[in-house]
N, C-alpha and C positions, 0 to 999 in steps of 0.2 A: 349830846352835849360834848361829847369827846370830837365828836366830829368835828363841830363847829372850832373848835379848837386848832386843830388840824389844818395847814395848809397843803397844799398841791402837793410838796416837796415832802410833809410826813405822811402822806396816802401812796407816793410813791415809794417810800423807804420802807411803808406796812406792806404793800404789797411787792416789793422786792425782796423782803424776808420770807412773807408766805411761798414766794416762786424758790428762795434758796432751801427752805423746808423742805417742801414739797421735795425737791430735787436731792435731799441729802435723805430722806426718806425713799424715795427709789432707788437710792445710790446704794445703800444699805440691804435692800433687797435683791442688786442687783450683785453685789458682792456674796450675799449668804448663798443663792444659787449659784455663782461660778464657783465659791469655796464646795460644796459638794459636787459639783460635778468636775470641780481637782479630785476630791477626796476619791470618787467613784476612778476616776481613770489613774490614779496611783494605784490602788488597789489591783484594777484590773491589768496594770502596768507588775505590778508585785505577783500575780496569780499566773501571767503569760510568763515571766524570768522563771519562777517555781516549776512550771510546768515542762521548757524547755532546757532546763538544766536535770530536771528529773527522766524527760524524753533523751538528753545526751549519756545519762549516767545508764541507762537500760543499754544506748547502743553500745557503750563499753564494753560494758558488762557480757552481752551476747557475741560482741566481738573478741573478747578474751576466752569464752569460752570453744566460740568456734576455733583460735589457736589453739586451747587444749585437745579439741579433739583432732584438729588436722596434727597436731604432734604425736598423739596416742596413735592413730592411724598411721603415719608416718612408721613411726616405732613398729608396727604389726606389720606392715608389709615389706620394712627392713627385715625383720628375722622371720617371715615366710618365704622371702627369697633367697635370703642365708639358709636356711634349712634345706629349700630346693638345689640351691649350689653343693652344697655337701652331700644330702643325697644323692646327686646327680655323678656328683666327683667319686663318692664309694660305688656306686653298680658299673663306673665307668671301670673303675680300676678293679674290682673285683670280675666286670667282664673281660676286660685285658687280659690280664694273669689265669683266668679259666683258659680265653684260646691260646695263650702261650704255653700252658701247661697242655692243651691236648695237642701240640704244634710239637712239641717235643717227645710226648707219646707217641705219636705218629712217625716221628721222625726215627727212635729208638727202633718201632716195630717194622719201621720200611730197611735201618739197620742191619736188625737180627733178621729178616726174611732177605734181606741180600747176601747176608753171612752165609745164614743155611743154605738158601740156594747155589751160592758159589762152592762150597765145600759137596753138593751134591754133583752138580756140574762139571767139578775138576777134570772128569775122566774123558768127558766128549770135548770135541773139537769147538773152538770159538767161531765164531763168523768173523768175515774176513772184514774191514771197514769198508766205509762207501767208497764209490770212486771219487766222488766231491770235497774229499774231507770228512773228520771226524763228526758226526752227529751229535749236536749238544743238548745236555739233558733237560726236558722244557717241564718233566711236572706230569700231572695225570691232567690236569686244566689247564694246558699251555703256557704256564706260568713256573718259575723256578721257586724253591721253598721258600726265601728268603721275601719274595715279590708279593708271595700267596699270605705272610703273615705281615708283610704292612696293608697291602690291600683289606684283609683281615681288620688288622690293627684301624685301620681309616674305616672302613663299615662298621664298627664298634660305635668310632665317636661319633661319626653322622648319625648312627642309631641315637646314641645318648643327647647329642645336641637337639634331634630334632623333637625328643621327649621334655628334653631342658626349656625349651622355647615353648612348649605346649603347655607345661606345667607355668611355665614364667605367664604365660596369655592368663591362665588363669586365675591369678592372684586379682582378686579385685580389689582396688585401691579406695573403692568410692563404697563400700559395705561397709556396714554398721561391727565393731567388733564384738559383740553379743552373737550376730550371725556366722553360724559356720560356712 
């Protein structure tokens, strides 16, 4: 009966409503899945920033730490090579002052043994000098006193340098300071 009622024009305006229906019912379900699969990729958008700001905050963190320890380090093999320089600089200068001290004993008792001998000697005749000139006095090792205690004095510090540079190799820079 309704039908019959109905011309061309209201079967076409029924079923161009049922087509807008239909179409505004798929539309709606096409929106509820793209709004969750927004919601899904903000989230995963929100868990990827959380995660990379957490991955940045560790490498700070392990980077600040490794400047603490390259500082501490630092610090330990500045005053293990202050200590080697001052040690080095006291047995240098304590060996110094030893061969100068026996450089003057020495000197005292070649002195007093030319004292006495001369004073023994007074009575005989001297040798006459060379015919070339005066003979100059070179030392018991061909060297005169003065020559014999810088060469002295220089064999010291090459001894101590080359002690100084061996202890310096030493020093390891890249050891844990826990380790002796």
């Amino acid at each position: 009966m309704m039908l019959g009622l109905l011309n061309w024009q209201g079967i076409g305006g029924i079923a161009a409503s049922l087509t807008l229906g239909l179409l505004l019912i798929i539309q709606k379900g096409e929106t509820s899945h793209w709004r969750k699969q927004s919601d899904t990729f903000e989230q995963l958008y929100h868990s990827e920033q959380a995660a990379f700001s957490t991955t940045v905050a560790q490498y700070r963190a392990v980077a600040d730490q490794a400047r603490a320890a390259d500082e501490a380090n630092l610090n330990r093999v500045a005053v293990d090579q202050a200590a080697i320089n001052q040690r080095t600089a006291n047995e240098f200068e304590a060996r110094l002052a030893a061969a100068r001290a026996d450089a003057r004993r020495l000197r005292l008792q070649s002195e007093a043994a030319a004292d006495s001998g001369a004073r023994r000697s007074a009575s005989m005749p001297g040798l006459s000098a060379a015919p070339g000139g005066a003979a100059q006095g070179t030392g018991q090792n061909g060297l005169p006193l003065t020559d014999r205690q810088i060469a002295t004095g220089q064999a010291i510090q090459l001894d101590e340098l080359i002690k100084w540079i061996r202890q310096q190799h030493a020093v390891d820079p890249n050891r844990e300071p826990s380790t002796p």
